[in-house]
C-alpha beads as a LAMMPS data file, in Angstrom:
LAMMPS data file: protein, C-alpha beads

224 atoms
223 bonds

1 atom types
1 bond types

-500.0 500.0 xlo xhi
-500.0 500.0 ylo yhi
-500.0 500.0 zlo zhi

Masses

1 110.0

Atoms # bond

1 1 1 -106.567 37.754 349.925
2 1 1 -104.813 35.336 352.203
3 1 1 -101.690 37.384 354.330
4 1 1 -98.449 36.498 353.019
5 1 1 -97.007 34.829 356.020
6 1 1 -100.070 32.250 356.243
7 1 1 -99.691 31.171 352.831
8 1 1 -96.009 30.571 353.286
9 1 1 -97.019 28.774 356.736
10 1 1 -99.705 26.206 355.101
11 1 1 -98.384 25.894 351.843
12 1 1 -94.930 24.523 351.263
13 1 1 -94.801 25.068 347.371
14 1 1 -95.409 28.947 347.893
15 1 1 -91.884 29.392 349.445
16 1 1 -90.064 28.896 346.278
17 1 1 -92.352 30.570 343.654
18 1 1 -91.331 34.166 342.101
19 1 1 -92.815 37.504 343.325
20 1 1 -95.157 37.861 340.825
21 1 1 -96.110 34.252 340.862
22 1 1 -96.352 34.190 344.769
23 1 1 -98.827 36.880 344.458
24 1 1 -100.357 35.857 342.120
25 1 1 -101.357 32.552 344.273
26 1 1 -102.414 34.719 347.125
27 1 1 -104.728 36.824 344.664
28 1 1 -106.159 33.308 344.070
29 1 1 -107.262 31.882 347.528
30 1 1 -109.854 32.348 349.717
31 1 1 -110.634 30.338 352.827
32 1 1 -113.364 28.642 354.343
33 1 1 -114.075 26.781 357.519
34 1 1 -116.078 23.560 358.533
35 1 1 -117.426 21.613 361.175
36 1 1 -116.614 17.856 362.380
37 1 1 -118.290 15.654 360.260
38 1 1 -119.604 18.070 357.696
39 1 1 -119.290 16.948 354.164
40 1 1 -116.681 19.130 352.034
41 1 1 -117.728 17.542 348.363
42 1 1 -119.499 13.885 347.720
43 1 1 -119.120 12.140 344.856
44 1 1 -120.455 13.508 341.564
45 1 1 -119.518 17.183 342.900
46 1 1 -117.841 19.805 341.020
47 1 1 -115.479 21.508 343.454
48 1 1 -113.364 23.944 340.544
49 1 1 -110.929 24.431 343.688
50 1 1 -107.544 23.071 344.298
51 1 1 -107.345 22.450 347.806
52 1 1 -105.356 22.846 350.918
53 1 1 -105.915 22.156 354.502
54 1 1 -104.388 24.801 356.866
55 1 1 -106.400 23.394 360.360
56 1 1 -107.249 20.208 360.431
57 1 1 -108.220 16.661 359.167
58 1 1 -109.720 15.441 355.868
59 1 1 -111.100 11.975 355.301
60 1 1 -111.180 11.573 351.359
61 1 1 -112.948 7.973 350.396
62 1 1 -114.634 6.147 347.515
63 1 1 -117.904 3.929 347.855
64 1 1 -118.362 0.832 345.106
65 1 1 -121.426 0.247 343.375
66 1 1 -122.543 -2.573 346.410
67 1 1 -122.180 0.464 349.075
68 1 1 -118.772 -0.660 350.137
69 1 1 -116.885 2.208 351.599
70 1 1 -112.983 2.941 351.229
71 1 1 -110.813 5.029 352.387
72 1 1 -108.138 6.535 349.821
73 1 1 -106.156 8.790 352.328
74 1 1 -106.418 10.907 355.061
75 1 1 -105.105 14.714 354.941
76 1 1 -103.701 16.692 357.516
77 1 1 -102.493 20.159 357.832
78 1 1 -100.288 20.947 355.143
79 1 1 -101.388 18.967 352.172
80 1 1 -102.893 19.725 348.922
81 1 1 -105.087 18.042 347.095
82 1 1 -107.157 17.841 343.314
83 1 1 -104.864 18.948 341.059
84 1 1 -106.094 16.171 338.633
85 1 1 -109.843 17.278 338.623
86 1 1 -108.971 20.848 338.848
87 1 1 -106.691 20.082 335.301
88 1 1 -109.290 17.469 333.811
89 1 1 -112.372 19.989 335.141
90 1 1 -114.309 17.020 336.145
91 1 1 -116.678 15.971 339.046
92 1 1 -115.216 14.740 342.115
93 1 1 -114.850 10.891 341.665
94 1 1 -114.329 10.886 345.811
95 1 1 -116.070 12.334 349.153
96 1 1 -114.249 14.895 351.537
97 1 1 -115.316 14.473 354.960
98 1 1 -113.933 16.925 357.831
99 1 1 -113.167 14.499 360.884
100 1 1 -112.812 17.517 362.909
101 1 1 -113.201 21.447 362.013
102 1 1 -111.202 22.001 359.747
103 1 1 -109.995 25.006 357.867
104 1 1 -109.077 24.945 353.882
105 1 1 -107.790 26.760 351.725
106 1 1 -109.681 26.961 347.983
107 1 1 -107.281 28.346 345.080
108 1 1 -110.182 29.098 342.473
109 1 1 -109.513 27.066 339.240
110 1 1 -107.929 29.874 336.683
111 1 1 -105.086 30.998 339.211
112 1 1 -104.476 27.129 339.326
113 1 1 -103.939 27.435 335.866
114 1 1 -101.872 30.402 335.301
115 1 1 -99.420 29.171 337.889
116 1 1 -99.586 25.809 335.977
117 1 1 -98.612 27.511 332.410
118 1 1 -96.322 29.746 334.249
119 1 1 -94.308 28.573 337.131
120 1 1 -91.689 26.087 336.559
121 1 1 -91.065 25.590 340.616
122 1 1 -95.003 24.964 341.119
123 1 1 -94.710 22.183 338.151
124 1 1 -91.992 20.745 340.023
125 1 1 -94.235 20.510 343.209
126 1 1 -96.811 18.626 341.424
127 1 1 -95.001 16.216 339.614
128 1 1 -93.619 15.447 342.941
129 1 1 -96.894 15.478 344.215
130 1 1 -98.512 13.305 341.419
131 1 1 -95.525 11.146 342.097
132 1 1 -96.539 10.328 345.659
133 1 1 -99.746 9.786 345.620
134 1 1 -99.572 7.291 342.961
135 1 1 -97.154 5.235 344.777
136 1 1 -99.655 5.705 347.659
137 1 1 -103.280 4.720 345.651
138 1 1 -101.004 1.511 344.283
139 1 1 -99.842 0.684 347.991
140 1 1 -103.338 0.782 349.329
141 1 1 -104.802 -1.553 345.868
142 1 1 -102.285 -3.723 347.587
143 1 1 -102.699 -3.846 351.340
144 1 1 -105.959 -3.578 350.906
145 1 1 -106.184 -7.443 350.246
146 1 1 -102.849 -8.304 352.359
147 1 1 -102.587 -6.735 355.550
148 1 1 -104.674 -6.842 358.870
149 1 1 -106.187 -4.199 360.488
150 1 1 -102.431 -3.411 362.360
151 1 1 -100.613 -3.177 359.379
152 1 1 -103.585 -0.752 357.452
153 1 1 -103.543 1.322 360.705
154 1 1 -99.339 1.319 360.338
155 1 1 -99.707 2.541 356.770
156 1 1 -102.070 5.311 357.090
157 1 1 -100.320 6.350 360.132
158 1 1 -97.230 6.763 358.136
159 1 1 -99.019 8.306 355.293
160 1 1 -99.544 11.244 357.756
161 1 1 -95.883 11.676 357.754
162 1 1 -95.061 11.224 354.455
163 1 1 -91.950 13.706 354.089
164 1 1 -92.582 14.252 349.942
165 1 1 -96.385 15.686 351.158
166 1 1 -95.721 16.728 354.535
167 1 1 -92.266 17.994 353.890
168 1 1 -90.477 20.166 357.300
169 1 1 -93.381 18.436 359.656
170 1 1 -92.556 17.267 362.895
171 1 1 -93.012 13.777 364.155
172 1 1 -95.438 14.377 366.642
173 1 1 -99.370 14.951 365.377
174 1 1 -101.862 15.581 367.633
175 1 1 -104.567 12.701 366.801
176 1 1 -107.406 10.767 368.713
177 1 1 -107.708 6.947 368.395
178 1 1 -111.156 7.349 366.915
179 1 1 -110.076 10.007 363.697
180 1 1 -107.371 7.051 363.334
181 1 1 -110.032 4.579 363.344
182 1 1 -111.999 6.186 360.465
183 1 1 -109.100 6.824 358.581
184 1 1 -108.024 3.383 358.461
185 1 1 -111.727 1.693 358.314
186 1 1 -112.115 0.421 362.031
187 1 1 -113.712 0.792 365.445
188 1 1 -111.913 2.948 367.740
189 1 1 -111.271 -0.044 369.784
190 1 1 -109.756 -2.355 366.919
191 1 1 -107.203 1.275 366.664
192 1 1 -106.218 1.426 370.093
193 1 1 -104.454 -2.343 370.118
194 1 1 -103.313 -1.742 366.711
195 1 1 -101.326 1.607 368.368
196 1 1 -100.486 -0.507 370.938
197 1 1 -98.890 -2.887 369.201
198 1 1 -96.834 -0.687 366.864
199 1 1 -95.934 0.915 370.363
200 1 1 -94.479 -2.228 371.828
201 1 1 -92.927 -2.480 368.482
202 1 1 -91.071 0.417 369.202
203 1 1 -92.426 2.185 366.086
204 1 1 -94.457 4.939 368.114
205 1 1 -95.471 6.625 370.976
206 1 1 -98.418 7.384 372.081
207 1 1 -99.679 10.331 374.316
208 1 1 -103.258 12.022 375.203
209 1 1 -104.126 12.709 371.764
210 1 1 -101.420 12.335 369.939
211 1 1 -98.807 10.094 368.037
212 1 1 -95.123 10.466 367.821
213 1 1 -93.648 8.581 365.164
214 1 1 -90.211 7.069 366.411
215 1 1 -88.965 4.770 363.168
216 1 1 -90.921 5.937 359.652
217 1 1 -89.566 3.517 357.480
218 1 1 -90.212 0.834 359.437
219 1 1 -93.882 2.023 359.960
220 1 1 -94.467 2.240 356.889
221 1 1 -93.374 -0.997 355.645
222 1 1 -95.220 -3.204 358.554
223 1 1 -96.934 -6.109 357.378
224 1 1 -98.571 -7.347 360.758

Bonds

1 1 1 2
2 1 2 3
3 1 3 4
4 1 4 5
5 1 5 6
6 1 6 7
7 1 7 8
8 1 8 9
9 1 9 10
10 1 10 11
11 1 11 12
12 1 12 13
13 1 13 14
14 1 14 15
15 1 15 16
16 1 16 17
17 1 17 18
18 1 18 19
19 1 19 20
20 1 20 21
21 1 21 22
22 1 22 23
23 1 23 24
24 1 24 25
25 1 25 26
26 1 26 27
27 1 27 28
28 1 28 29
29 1 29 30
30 1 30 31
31 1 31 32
32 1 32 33
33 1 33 34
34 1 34 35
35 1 35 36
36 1 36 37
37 1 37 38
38 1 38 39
39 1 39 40
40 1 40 41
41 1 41 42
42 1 42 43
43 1 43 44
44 1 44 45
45 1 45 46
46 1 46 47
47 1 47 48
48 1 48 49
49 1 49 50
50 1 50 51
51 1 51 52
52 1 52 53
53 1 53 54
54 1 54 55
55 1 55 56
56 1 56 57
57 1 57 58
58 1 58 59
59 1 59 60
60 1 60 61
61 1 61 62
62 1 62 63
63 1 63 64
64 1 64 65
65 1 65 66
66 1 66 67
67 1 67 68
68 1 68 69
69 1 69 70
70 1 70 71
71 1 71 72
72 1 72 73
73 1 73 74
74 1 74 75
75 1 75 76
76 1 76 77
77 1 77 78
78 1 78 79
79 1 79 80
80 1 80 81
81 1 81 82
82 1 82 83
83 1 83 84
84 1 84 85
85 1 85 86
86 1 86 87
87 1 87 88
88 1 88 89
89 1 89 90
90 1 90 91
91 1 91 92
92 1 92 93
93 1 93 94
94 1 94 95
95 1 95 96
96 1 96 97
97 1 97 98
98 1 98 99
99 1 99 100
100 1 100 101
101 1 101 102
102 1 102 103
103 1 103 104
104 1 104 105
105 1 105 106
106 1 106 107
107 1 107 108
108 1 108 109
109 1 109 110
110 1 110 111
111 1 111 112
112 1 112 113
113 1 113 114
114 1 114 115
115 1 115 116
116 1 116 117
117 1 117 118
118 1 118 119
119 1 119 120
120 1 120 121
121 1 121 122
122 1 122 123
123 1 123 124
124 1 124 125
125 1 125 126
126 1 126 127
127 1 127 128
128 1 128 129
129 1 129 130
130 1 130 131
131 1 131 132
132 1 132 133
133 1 133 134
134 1 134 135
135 1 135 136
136 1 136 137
137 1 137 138
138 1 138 139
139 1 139 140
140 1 140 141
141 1 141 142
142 1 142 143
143 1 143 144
144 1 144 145
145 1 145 146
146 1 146 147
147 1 147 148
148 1 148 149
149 1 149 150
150 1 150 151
151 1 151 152
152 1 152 153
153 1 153 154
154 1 154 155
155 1 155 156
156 1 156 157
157 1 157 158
158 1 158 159
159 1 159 160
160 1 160 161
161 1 161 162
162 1 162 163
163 1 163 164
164 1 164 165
165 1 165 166
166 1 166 167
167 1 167 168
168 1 168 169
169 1 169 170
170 1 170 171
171 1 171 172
172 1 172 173
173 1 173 174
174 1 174 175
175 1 175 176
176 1 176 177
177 1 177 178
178 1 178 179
179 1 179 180
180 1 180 181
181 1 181 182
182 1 182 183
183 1 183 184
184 1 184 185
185 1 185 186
186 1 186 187
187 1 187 188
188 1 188 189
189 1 189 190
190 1 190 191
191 1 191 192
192 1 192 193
193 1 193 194
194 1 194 195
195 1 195 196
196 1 196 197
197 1 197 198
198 1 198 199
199 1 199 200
200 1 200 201
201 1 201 202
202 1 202 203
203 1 203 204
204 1 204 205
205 1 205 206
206 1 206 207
207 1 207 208
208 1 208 209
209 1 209 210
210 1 210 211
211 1 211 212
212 1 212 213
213 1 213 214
214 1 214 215
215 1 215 216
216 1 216 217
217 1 217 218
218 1 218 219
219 1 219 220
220 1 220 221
221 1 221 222
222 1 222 223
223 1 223 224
């Protein structure tokens, strides 16, 4: 059972559910670890789990019947993730890869459902969460086809700091130019003048290994 303190550390949601309900969540989670580059579920999968990250970074991405790959989002500590195939119980339509290790946190499926049936504050978090990452799957339907490789590098970027999913995060993330890269479907190279820019722009700052977001909103509404 996870320790108290680490669940309200990783997971947000946890700090405003009931006793019972709060322990009933940590009666519900185990965690597991895994390496760089190791595959958490392909497509086709069934992962019963919802899904946090506590360490780490999460690729999640969709290939089309020609072999094209896309990425739908990249996850960093904090989120949570497959609440709709966890609800539906269906196969993962999406791969998980871990860009780096990467420690998560599995809630098995029926304590995902008691708290569904029985916590008003944990339906609250989802329809919040639901919320956001529709807006976010519609944005990237639509810069997929209109922006260049700065402006998909400025939206994922910002997607990292999304306040609704990453709410109480600093501005600061500790990233390399090549786990940006593969999160926004470029060379490491093509990344570091994207940065760069954005970073003449005034939008960022970049140190060794990290970003520091200076103006969100205008991050994530760059068009270049």
């Amino acid at each position: 059972m996870i320790p108290a303190e680490e669940l309200r550390r990783i997971a947000v949601w946890s700090r405003d559910l009931a006793e019972g309900e709060f322990e009933e969540a940590r009666r519900g989670i185990t965690m597991k670890l895994y390496g760089k580059g190791n595959y958490i579920c392909h497509v086709g999968d069934t992962l019963e789990s919802w899904t946090g990250v506590a360490e780490g970074l999460v690729k999640m991405s969709a290939t089309s019947k020609t072999g094209k790959s896309a990425t739908l989002a990249g996850m960093r500590a904090g989120a949570w993730f497959g609440e709709g195939t966890v609800i539906k119980a269906e196969p993962r339509r999406y791969e998980l890869v871990a860009l780096r290790e990467t420690r998560l946190a599995l809630m098995r499926r029926s304590t995902f459902l008691w708290l569904f049936e029985h916590s008003a504050a944990f339906n609250r978090f989802l329809v919040h969460q639901f919320n956001e990452r529709l807006a976010q799957f519609i944005a990237l339907a639509e810069y997929d086809r209109m922006l260049g490789s700065t402006g998909r590098l400025a939206r994922n970027l910002a997607w990292l700091f999304n306040p609704i999913l990453y709410p109480g995060q600093d501005r600061t993330l500790a990233i390399s130019q090549e786990e940006l890269g593969l999160l926004a479907g470029m060379s490491r190279q093509v990344a570091n003048q994207g940065l760069a820019k954005l970073a003449d722009l005034g939008l960022i700052e970049v140190g060794h290994g990290s970003v520091t977001i200076i103006d969100l909103d205008r991050l994530a509404r760059y068009e270049g």
